[in-house]
C-alpha positions in Angstrom: -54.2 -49.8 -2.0 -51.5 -47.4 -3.1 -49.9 -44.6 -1.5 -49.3 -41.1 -3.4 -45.7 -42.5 -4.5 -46.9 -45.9 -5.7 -45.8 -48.1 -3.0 -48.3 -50.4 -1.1 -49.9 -49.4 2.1 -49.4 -51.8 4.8 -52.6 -53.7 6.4 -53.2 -55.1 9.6 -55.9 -58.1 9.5 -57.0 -59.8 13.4 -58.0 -63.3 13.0 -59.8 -65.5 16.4 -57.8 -68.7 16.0 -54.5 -69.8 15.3 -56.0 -72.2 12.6 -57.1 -69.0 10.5 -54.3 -66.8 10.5 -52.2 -70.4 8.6 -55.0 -70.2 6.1 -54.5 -66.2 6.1 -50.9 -66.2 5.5 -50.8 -69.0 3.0 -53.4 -67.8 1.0 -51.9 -63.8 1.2 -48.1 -65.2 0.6 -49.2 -66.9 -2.3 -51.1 -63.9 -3.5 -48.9 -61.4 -3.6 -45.5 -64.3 -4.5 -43.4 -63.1 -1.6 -43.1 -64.7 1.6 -41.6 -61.7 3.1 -44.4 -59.9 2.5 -46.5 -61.1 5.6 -45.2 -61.2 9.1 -47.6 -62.8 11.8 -47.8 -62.2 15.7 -49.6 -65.2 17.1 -49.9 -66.3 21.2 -47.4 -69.1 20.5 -44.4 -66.8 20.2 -42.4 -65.5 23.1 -41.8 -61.5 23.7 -38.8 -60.8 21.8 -40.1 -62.5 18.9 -43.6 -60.8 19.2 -41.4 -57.9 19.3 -39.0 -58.2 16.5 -41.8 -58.9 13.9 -43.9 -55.7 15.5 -40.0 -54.1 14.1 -40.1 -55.6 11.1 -43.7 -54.5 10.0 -42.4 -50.8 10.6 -39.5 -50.7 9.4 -39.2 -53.0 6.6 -40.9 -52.0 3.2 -41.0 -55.2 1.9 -43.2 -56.2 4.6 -46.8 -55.4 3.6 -49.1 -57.6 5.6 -49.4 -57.7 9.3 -51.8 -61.1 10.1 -52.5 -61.4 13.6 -54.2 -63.1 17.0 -55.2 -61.0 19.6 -51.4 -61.3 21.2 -51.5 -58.4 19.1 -54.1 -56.8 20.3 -52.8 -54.5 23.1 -49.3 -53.3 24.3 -48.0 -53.7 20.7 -47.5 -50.4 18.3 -48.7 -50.8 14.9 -49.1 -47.2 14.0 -47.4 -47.5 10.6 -50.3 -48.6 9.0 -53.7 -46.7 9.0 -55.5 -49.4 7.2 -57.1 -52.7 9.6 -59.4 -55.9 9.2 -61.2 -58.0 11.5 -61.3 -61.4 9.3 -63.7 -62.7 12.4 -66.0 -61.0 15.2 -64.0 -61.1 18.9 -67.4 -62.0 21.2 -66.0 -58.5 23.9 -66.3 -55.3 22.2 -63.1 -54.8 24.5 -61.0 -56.3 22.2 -62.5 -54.8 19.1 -61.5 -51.3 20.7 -57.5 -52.9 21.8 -57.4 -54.3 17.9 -58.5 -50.4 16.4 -55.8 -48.8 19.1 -53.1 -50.4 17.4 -53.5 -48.3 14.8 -55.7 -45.5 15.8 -52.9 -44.0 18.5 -51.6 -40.3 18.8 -49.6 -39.1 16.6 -51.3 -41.3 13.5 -51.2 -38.6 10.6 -53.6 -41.0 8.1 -57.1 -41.2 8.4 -57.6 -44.8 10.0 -60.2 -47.3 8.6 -61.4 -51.0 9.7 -63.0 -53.1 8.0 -65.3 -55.5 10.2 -66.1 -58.8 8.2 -69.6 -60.9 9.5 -71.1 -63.8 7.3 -74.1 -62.3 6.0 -77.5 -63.7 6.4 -76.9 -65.4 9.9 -78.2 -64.5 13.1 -75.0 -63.8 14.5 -74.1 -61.6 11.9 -77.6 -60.2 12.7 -76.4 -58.8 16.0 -73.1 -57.2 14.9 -74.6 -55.1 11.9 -77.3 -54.1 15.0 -74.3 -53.4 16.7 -72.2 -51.6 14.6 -74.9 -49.6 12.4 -75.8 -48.4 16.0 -71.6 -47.3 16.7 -71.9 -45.6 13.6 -75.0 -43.7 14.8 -73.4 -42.9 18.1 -70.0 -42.0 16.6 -71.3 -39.2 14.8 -72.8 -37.8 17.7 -70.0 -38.6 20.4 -66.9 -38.4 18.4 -63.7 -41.1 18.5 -64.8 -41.0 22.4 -67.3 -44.0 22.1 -64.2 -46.5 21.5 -63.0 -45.3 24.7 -65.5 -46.7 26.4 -66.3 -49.5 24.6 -65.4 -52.1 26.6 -67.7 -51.3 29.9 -70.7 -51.4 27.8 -73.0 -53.6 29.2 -75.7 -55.7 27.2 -78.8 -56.5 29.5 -76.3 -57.1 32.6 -74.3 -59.3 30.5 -71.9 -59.6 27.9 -72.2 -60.0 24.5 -70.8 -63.8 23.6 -74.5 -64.3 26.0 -76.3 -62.2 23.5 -74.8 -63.9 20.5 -75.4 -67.3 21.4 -79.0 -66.8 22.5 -79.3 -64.8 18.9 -77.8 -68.5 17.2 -80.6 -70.8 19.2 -83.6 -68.3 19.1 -83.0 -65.8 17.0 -85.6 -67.1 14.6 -88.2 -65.8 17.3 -89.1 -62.6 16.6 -89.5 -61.5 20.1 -86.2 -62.9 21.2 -85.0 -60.9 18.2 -86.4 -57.8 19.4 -85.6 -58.5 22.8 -81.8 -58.6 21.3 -82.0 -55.4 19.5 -83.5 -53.8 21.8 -80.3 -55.0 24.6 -77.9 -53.5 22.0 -79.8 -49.9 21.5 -79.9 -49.7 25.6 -76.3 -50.5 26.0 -75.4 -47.8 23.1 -77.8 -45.3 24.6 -76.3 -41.8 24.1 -76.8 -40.3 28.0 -75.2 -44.4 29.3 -72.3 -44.0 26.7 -72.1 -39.8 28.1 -72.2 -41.3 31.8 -69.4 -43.8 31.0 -67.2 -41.0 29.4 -67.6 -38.7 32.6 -67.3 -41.8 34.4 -63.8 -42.4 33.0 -62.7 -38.9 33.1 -62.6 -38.3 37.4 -59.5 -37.4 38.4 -59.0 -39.2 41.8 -55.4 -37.9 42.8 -54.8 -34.4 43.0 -51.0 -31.9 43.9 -51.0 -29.2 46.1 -49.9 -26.0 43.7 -46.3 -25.8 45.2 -45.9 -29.8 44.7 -46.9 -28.8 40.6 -44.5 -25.6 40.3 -41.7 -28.0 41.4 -42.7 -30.8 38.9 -42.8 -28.0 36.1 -39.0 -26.4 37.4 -37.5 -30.1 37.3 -39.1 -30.8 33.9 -37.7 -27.8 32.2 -34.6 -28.0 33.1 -34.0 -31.6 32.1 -35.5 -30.4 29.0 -32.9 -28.0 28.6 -30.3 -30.4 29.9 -31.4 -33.5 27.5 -29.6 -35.6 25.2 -31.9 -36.5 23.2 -32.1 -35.3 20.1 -29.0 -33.2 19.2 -26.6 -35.4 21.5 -27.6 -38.4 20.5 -28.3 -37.5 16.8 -24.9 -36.1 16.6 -23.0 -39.1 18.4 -25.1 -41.8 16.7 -24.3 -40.6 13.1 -20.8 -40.5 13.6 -20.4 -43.5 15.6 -22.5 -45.4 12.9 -20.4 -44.6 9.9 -17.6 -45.4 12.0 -18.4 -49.1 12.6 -19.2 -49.3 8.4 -23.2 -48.2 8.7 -24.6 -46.8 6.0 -27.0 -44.0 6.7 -28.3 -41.4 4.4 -30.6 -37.7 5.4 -34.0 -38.3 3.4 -36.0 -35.3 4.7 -34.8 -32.6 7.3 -33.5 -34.5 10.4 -34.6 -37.7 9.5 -32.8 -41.0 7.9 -32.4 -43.9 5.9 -30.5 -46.5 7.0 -29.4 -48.9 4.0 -26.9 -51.0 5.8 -26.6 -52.3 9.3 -23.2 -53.7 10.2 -22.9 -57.7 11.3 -21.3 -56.4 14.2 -23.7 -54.1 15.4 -27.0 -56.8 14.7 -24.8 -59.8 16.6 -23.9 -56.9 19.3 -27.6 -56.8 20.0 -28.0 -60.4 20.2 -25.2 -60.7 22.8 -26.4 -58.0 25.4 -29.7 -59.0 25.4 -31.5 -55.5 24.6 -35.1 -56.5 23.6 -36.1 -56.1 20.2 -33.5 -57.1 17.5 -31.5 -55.0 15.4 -33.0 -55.1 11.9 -30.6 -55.2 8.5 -31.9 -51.7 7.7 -34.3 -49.4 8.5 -36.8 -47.1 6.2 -36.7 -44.0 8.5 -34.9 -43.1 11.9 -35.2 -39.9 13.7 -33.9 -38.8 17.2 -36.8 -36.1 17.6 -40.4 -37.0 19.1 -42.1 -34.8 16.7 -40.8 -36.4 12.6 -41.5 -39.9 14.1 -44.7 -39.3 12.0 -44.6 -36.9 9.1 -47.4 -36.9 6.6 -46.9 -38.6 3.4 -43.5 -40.2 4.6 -42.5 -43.6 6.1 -43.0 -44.1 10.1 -39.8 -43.2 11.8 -38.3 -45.3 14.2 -37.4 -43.3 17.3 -33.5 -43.8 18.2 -33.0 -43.1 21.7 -31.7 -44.4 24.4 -33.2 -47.9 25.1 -33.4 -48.3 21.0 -31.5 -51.8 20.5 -29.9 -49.8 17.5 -28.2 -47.0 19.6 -28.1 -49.3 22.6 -25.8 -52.0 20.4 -23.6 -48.9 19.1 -22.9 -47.6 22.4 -21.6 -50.6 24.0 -19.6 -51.5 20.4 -17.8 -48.3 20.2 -17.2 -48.4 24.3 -15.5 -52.1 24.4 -13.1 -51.0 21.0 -12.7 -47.3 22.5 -12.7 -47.7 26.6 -9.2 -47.6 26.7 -8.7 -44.0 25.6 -11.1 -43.1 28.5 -8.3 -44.4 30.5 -5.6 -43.1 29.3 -6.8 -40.2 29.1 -7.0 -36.9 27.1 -5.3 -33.1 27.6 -7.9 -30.3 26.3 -7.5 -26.6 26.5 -9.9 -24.4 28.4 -10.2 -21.8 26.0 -12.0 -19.2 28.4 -9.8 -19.6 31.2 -6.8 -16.7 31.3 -5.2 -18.5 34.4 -2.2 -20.2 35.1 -2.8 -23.6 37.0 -4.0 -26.5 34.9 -6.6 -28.9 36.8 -7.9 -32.5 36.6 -11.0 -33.2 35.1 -12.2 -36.9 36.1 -15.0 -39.0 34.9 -16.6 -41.3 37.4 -19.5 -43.7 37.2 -21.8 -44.4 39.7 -24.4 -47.2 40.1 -27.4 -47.7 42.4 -28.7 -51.5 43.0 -31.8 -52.6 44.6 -32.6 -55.8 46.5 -33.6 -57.5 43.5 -31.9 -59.9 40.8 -31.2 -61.0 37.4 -31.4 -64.0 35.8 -27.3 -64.5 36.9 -28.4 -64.0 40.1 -26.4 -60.5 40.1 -28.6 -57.4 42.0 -30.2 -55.1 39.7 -29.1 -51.8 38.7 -31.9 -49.0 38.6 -29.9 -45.8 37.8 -26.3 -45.1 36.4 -24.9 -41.8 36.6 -22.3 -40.2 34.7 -20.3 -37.7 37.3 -17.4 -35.0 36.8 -15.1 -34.3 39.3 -12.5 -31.4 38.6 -9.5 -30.4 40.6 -5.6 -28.8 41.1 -3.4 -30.7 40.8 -1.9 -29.8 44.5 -4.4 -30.4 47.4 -5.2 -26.4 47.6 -8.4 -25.4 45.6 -7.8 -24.4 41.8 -7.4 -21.0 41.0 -10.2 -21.2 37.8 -10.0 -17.7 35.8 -13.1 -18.2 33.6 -14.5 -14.8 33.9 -16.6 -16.3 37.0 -14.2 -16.5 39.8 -17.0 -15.7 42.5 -19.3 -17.9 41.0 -17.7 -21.5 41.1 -19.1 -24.1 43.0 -17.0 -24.3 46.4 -14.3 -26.8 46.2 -14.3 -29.0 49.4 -10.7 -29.1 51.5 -9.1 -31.6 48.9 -9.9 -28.8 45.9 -12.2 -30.7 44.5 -15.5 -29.8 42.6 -18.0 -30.9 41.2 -17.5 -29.6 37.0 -20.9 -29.9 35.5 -22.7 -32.1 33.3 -20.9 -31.8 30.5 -17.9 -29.8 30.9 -16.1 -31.5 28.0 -17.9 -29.7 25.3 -16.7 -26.4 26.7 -12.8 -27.3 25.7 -11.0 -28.1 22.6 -8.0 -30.4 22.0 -4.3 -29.8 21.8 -2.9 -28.7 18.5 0.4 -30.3 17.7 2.1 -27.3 18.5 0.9 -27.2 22.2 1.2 -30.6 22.7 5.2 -30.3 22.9 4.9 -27.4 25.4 2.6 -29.4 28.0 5.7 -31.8 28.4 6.8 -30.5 31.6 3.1 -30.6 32.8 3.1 -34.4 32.1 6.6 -35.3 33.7 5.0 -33.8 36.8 2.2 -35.9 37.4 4.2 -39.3 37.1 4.4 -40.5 40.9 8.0 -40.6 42.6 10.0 -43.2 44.5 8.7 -41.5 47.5 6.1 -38.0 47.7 3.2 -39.5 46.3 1.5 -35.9 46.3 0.7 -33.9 43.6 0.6 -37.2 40.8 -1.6 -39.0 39.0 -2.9 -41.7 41.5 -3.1 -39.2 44.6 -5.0 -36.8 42.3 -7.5 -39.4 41.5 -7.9 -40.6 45.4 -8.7 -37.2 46.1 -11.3 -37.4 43.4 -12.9 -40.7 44.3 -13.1 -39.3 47.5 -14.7 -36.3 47.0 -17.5 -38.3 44.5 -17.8 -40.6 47.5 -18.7 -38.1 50.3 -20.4 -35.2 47.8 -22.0 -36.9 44.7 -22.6 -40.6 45.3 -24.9 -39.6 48.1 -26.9 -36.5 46.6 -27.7 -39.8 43.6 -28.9 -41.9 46.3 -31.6 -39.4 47.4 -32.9 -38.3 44.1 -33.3 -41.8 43.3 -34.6 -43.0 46.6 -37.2 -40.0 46.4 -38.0 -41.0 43.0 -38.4 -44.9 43.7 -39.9 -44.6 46.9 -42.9 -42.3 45.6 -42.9 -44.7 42.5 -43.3 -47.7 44.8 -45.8 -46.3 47.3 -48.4 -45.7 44.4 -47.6 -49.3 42.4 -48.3 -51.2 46.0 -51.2 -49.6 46.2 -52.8 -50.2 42.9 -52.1 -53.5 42.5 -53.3 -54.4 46.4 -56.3 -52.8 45.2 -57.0 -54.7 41.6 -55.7 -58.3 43.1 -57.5 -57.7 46.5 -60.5 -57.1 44.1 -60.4 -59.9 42.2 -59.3 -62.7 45.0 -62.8 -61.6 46.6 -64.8 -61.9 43.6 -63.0 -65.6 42.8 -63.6 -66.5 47.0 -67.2 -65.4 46.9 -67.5 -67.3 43.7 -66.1 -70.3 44.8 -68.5 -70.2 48.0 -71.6 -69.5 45.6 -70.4 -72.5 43.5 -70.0 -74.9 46.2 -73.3 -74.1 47.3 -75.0 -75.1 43.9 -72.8 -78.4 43.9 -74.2 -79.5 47.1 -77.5 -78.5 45.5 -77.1 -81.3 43.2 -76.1 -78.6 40.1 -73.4 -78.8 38.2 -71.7 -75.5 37.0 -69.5 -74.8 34.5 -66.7 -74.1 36.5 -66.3 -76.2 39.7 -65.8 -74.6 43.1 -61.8 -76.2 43.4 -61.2 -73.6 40.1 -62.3 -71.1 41.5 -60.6 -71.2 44.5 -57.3 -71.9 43.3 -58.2 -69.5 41.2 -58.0 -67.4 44.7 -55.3 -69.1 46.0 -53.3 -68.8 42.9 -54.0 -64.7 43.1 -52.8 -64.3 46.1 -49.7 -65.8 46.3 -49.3 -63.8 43.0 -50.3 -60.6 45.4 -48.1 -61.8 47.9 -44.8 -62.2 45.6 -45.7 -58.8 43.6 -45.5 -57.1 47.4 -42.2 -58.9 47.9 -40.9 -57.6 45.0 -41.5 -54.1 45.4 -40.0 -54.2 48.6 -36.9 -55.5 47.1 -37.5 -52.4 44.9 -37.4 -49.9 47.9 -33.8 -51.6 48.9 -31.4 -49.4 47.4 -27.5 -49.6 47.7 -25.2 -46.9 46.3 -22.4 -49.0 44.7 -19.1 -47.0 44.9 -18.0 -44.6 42.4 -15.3 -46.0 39.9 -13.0 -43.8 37.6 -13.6 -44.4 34.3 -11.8 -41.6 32.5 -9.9 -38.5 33.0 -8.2 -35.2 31.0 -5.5 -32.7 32.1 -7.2 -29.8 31.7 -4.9 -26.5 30.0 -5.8 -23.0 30.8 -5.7 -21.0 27.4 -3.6 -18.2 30.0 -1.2 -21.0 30.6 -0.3 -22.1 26.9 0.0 -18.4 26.3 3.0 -18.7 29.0 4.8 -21.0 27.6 5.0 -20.5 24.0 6.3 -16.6 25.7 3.7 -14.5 24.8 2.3 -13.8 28.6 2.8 -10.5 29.3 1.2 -7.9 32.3 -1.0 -6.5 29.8 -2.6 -10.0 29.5 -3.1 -10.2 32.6 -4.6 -6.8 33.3 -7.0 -8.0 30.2 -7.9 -10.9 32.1 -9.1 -8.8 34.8 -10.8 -6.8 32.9 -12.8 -9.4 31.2 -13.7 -11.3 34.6 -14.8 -7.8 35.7 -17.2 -7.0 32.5 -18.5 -10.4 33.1 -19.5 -9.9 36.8 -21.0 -6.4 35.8 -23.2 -7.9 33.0 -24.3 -10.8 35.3 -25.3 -8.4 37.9 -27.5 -5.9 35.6 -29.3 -9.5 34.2 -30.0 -10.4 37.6 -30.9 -6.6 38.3 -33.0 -6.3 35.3 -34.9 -9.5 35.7 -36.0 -8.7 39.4 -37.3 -5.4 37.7 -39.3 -7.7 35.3 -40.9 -9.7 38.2 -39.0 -12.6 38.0 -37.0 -14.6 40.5 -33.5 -14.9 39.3 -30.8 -17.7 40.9 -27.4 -17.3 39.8 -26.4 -21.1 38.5 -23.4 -20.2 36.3 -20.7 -22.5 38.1 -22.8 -25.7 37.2 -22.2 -25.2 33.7 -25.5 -26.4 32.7 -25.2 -24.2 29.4 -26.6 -21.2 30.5 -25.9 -19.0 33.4 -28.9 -17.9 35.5 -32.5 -19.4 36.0 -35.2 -17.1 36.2 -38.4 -18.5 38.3 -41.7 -16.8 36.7 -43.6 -16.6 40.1 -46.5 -18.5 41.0 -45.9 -20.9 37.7 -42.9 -22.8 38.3 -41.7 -22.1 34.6 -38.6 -20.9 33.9 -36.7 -18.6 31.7 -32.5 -19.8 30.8 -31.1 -16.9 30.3 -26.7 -17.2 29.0 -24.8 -13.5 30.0 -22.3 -11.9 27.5 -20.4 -9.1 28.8 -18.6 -7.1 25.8 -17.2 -3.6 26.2 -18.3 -1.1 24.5 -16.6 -1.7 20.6 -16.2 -5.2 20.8 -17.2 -6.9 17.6 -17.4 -10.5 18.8 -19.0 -12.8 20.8 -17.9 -16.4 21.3 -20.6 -19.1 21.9 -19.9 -22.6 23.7 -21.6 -25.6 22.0 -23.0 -26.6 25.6 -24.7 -23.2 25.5 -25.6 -23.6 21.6 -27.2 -27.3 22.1 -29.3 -25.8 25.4 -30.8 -22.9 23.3 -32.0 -25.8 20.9 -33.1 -27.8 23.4 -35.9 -25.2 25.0 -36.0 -22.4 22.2 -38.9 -20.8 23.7 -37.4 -20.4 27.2 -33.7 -19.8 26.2 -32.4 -16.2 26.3 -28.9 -14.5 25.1 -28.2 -11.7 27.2 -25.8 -9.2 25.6 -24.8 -6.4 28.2 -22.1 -4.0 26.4 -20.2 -2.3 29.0 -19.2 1.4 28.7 -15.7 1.7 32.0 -18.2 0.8 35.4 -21.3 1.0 33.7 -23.7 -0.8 31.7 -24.8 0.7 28.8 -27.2 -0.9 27.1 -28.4 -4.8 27.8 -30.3 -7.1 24.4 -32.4 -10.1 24.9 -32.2 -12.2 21.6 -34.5 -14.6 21.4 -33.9 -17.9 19.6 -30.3 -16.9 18.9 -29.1 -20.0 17.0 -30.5 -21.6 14.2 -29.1 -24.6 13.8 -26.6 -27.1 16.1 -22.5 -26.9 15.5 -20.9 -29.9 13.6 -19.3 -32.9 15.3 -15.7 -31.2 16.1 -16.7 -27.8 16.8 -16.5 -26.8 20.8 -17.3 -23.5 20.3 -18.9 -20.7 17.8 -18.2 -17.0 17.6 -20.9 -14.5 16.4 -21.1 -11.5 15.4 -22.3 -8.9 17.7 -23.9 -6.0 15.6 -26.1 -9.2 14.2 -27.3 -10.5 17.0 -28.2 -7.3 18.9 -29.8 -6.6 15.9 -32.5 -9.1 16.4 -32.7 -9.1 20.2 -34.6 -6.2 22.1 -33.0 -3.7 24.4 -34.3 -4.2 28.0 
């Protein structure tokens, strides 16, 4: 069992008892001479562990041989093999269809096989090979889709441990025989397995049209607005050589990883993440779609939640949290103005009612937040090109800056740095006028996040949870509710018989504490979700912050600012309001509903609604006169066009004195994402007109 490289497929083998899979992994360790070789998942380990040998089977190419219980058999993913055995027969088809979806998920590339081992000549193997000849037969005809449904299959109105027990005590009868067979073709009956299938298929829940337009809007743009994978690929990497990881590019966007630091394993360990942090990994990628790529290793998926990212993050924040603090001073390259601002970085939590092991309430959603300001209590006069399109500031000047306004400015050269001096000197506090420094700016700005943005998290979350809760209650009232009246009527059926003088195999006081036992379970579960529903918004604490420059300003002081800038800067902020308004002109004409979002700086400036879909089109506006060669791309509006290619448009209006003369889509205008340091990319205009289409 090679693989086109040489290397050793990996194999899964399900055992019934604990006693077998010792024998199992004795007898394969010894085989092969490496312990290493075989991991085992058994019901006699906890969760983490169950989880950190599923990790190490994945990951780890020394580790070949997967032996396993059925604490294996559902919730756990073992999709980096393709190759399975059942060493013994499970007596509930259920479990023989949980064992296979280990392996047989989507996004398996192989061609999964299992191997089912039965003692041959017995009458219990008798019954399987009935069984499984008739699968086979059924499998052909129905597709993968029979294993769907395998475990509602009935046998005669009972299960199958019934139908291999009577095939052990009277199976030498050949009517009882016949009798058997003939429960196992019934149960396997084409139209009952169809009627099952169609069974499983009702949808019982339905959405209004509107209610699925707005679901579809919401989804697209935090696809456009994701992390994952270019911010996170692009942080991780860096952040991971930086602590003294060792990671190597094996195929196109996805990685090796030969060395994982002490420091970032023992990180893991300490916070508690879940699964542990393994010494290296065979593949990592940061995009859904090379997790599996055929004839390569299984990927592990690095995002967040991964203990490997998760054990990074918190590393490089408890060395690096202090520059947060003290802060930074960046350069708004697109703004011509005068008046440098504040740009603060807040945290906010939401808690509900319930708590952690430490007794502390638990957080349910943290929220990165941006608040940008003046630095006097009047709102900021912000010359981007997009004067009449900022978000209002509120009466302290603050405003909300976007989600990642950060990525849109550069640093100081050493130059520059000597000529914001002054700016600094000014922002230390005073023996007396508090106004206009550092610590009044920031109350301004933890007031603003208090009244404007701590409360607009609160709702989404509280829509989200609420809706979230309100459909948990009511499925699991439904399943416990269900089975507390099957365990009381079965405790009243077998209390009956004992006073008959019978005695059952259960007893009637199991089966009603069985009931009682379910619905106190029912009872605390409600409790809990009502905790859930009590949510808190914690107050919003300033983690960071960064004098923002103005590129205008910087121009000013090293005595280059002249009227003619100015009157350029003008100009500019008037080509850009013409090119936005023949985009929004132009879409309308196209049938779609345009909504100018530009001041969010969400990396693109207007969203166009496709009517009666809910889909939308991103489309980022670049006004150039008429002769201009350039055009200057941010990396926020780079990493957005990556993020939804398909939906992401570069407008190009070129702008001949009041009027527009001609406007270019381009489609797909970036190829590829901007290195770590870059904030910005310039293009060439002739090229990229040259691939878009004139509208």
């Amino acid at each position: 069992m090679f693989d086109a490289g040489g290397a050793r497929r990996k194999l899964v083998i399900f055992t019934e008892h604990r006693d077998t899979l010792n024998y199992l992994t004795e007898r394969i360790r010894t085989l092969l001479g490496r312990p290493e070789a075989v991991v085992t998942i058994h019901g006699g380990m906890g969760r983490e562990a169950r989880r950190q040998a599923q990790e190490n089977f994945t990951q780890n190419p020394d580790a070949l041989v997967l032996v396993a219980t059925d604490a294996a058999g559902e919730g756990i993913n073992l999709q980096r093999a393709h190759l399975m055995v059942n060493y013994d027969l499970p007596w509930n088809p259920n479990r023989l269809e949980q064992r296979f979806g280990r392996i047989h998920r989507i996004g398996q590339t192989e061609v999964c096989h299992l191997w089912n081992l039965i003692a041959d000549e017995t009458r219990e193997g008798e019954v399987f090979q009935r069984l499984f000849d008739k699968l086979e037969q059924e499998r052909q005809a129905l597709g993968g889709q029979v294993f769907d449904v395998l475990g509602k299959v009935k046998f005669a109105n009972q299960p199958l441990r019934e139908l291999v027990l009577q095939a052990i005590r009277y199976g030498d009868q050949p009517e009882v025989r016949a009798r058997l067979y003939q429960a196992v073709d019934n149960a396997l009956d084409r139209e009952n397995l169809r009627a099952l299938l169609e069974e499983r298929a009702l949808v019982h829940d339905s959405m209004d049209t509107t209610r699925v337009r707005q679901i579809r809007a919401d989804l697209a743009r935090a696809e456009a607005r994701r992390l994952q994978p270019h911010f996170i690929a692009s942080f991780f990497l860096e952040a991971f050589r930086l602590l003294g990881g060792t990671v190597r590019e094996r195929e196109p966007r996805r990685y090796e990883i030969t060395h994982v630091p002490a420091a970032i394993r023992n990180r893991s360990r300490l916070i508690g993440t879940g699964n542990a942090v393994l010494p290296r990994y065979e593949r990592i990628t940061f995009e859904k779609a090379l997790i599996a790529v055929p004839g390569k290793p299984l990927a592990a998926f690095v995002c967040p939640g991964h203990p490997l990212l998760d054990a990074t993050i918190d590393l490089v924040l408890e060395r690096y949290r202090d520059l947060l603090k003290r802060g930074a001073i960046l350069v708004d390259p697109a703004d011509p103005g005068t008046e440098p601002r504040m740009l603060f970085y807040l945290e906010h939590a939401i808690q509900d009612a319930r708590t952690d092991r430490a007794g502390n309430r638990r957080i349910v959603s943290r929220q990165m937040q941006f608040v940008e300001m003046g630095l006097t209590s009047r709102p900021p006069h912000h010359s981007s090109g997009n004067e009449e399109m900022s978000a209002p500031p509120d009466a302290e000047g603050a405003r909300m800056a976007g989600y990642a306004p950060y990525l849109d400015y550069r640093p100081l050269t050493d130059t520059e740095q000597a000529m914001v001096d002054c700016i600094l000197q000014s922002l230390q506090p005073g023996e007396e006028d508090r106004t206009g420094t550092l610590p009044d700016i920031e109350e301004r700005a933890l007031k603003y996040a208090v009244t404007e943005l701590a409360p607009q998290h609160l709702a989404e979350v509280r829509r989200r949870k609420e809706e979230l809760v309100r459909k948990t209650m009511a499925a699991v009232k439904d399943r416990l509710t269900k089975e507390i009246n099957y365990w009381d009527h079965r405790a009243a059926e077998l209390k009956l018989q004992e006073e008959a003088g019978k005695t059952p195999r259960i007893n009637s006081a199991k089966a009603q504490q069985r009931a009682d036992e379910l619905q106190a379970r029912l009872e605390q579960r409600m409790a809990e979700l009502e905790e859930e529903r009590q949510l808190a918004s914690l107050p919003p604490v300033v983690i960071g912050g960064a004098l923002i420059v103005p590129a205008g300003l910087l121009t000013q002081l090293c005595g280059a600012h002249t009227p003619e800038l100015d009157s350029f800067a003008r100009e500019a902020a008037r080509i850009e309001r013409l090119a936005m308004d023949t985009v929004m002109a132009a879409e309308r004409q196209l049938g779609f509903e345009p909504h100018d979002v530009s001041a969010a700086r969400c990396g693109y400036d207007i969203e166009s609604r496709i009517p009666g879909t809910g889909q939308l089109r991103f489309i980022e506006v670049k006004g150039r006169a008429i002769g201009a060669e350039t055009v200057t791309v941010t990396k926020n509006e780079i990493l957005t066009a990556l993020n939804k290619p398909e939906e992401f448009i570069l407008a190009i209006v070129l702008v001949d004195g009041d009027r527009a003369q001609a406007t270019y889509y381009v489609r797909r205008p970036f190829r590829r994402e901007p290195d770590f340091g870059v904030t910005s990319v310039t293009y060439e205009i002739a090229k990229l007109v040259g691939r878009g289409e004139q509208i």
